[in-house]
N, C-alpha and C positions, 0 to 999 in steps of 0.2 A: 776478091770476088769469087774465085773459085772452092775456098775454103767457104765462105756464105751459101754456095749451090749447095758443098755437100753438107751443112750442116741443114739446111732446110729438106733437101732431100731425108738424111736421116728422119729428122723428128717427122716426117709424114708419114713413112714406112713406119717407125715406133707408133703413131699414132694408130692407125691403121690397126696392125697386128691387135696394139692391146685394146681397140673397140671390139673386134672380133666376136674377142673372149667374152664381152658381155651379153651378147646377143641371148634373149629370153627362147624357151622353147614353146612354143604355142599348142594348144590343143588338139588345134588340125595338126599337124605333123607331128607328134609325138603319140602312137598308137597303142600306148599304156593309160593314157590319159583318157584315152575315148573309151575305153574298156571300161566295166565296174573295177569296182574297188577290189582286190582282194583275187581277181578275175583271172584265171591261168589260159584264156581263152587264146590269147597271143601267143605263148609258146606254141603252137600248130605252125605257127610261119618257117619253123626250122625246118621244116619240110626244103623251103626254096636254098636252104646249103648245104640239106645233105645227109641232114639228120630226118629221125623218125619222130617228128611232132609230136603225133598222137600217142605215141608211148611217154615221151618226155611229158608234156602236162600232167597221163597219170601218175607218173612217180613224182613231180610236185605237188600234183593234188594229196595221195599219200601222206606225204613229209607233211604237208599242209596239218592234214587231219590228226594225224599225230603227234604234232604241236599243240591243236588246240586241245586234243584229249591229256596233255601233260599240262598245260596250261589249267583246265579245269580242275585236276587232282591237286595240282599246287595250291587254286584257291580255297577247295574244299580243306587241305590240311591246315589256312592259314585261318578259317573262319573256325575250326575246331581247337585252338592255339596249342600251343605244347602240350603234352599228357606229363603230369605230375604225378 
């Protein structure tokens, strides 16, 4: 009998634990989702631990922008194809 407790105990706990992990993130509560696409608007929150937000976003935005300015030269050299 008491070996049947703890094996049903067990498998509840294991049950438990590994639903947990599947649990979806929803819209509402995930504050990257509510933002546009692509949107650096949310880094400002770093403010609340400590950091300086508004600096942070511009140096993403930055990094951003000079992605997409390497990004465009890449396609410009790849619509030009090799020079023979």
């Amino acid at each position: 009998m008491k070996t049947k407790l703890r094996l049903t105990f067990i498998t509840m706990i294991s049950t438990m634990v590994l639903s947990s992990g599947c649990e979806e993130k929803t819209a509402a509560t995930d504050p990257i989702v509510q933002s546009t696409p692509g949107s650096t608007k949310p880094l400002e929150a770093a403010d609340l631990v400590g950091y300086d937000g508004k600096t942070l976003r511009k140096s993403v935005d930055h990094i951003k922008e000079a992605n997409e300015r390497h990004g465009q030269q890449i396609e410009k050299m790849a619509e030009n194809g090799p020079d023979q």
